[in-house]
N, C-alpha and C positions, 0 to 999 in steps of 0.2 A: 607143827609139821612132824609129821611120825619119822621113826628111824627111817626106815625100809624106803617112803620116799628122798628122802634126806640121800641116801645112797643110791637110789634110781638117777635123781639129777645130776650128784657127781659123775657116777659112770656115766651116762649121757654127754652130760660137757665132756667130759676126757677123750671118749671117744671123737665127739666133733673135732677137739683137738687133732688129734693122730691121727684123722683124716684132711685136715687142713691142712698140716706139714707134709702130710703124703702127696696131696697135689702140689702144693710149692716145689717138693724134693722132684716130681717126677717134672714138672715144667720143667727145670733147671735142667737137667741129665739131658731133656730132649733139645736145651735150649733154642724153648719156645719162649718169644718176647712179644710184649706188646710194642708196636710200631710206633715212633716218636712223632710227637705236634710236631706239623708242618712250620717254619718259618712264614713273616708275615707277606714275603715277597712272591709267595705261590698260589699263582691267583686258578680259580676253575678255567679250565682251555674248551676248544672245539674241534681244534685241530691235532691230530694224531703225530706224532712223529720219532724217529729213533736219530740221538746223538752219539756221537762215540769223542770223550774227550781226550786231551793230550797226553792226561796220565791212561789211556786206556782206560778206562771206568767206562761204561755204556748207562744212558739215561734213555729210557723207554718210555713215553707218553703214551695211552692207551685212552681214547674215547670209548665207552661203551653208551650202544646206541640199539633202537631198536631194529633189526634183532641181529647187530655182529659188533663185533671189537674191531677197532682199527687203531693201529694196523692189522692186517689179519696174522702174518707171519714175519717174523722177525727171525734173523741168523743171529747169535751169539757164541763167542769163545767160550773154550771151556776156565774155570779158575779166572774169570773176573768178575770183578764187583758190579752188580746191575743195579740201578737203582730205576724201579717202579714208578711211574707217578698213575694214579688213573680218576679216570672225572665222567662223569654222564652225561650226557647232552638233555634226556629227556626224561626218563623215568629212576628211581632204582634197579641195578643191577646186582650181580653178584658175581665176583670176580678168584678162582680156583686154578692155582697152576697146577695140575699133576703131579703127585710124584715128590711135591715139595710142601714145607709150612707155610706158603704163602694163601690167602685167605684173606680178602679183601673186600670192602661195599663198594661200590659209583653209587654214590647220591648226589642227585643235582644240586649244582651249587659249590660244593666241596670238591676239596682234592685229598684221592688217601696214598699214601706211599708206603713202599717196602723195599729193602736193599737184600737182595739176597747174591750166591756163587750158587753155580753150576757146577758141579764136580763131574757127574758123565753124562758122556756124550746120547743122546738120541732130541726124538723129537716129545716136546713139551704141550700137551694140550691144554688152553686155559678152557673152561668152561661157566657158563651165566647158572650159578645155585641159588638166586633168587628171582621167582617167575614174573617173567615182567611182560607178559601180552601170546599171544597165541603160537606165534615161530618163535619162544623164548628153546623151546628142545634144540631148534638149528644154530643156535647161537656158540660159536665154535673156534676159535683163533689157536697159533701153533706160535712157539717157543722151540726155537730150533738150536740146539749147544751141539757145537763140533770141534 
């Protein structure tokens, strides 16, 4: 192998390098996480529903179905911990709150979860960014922090 290649490959690696700590460094700062494995007690549901536990904590179960979320609107405080769960009844979905890092699939079968805070107050649109049948654009639920 000639010099000149010989120093094309390093500079190439090195670069790949300082690129891959560049997106590590910029995850971190934004802290962007990947969401943890479920526990083995979290089975797929069909039925929608919002808890509010004793410590105040809010657990929000989201069916996505063709073509709306249920619940459609939920009220939430502002500064507590939510914790997401959401599960599809029928097809994949694609599950988007506004505004926030949250970014989740419904695949049937599965359950995927996210904990996130509300910090200000307004209204939270989630919307379906993976096309799942013809009314997939009407597919439209609210997250309400007050």
């Amino acid at each position: 192998m000639e010099r000149t290649e010989k120093l094309v490959l390093l500079f190439s690696s090195g670069l790949l390098g300082v690129f891959f700590l560049a997106l590590l460094a910029a995850a971190e700062l934004q802290g962007i996480n990947v969401p943890p494995c479920l526990p083995a007690t979290v089975y797929p549901f069909n039925e929608a529903r919002h808890d509010t536990l004793p410590d105040g904590r809010h657990q929000i179960f989201y069916v996505a179905r063709m073509w709306r979320f249920e619940p459609e609107v939920v009220e939430v405080p502002l500064n507590t911990p939510i914790d997401l769960f959401l599960s599809a009844a029928d097809v994949t979905h694609g599950f988007y709150l506004s505004w926030t890092n949250t970014n989740l699939m419904a695949i049937p079968g599965l359950v995927n979860a996210y904990t996130l805070r509300l910090e200000k107050p307004g209204v939270y649109p989630i919307i379906c960014h993976e096309y799942c049948g013809t009314a997939h654009h009407n597919m439209v639920a609210y997250l309400v922090a007050k």
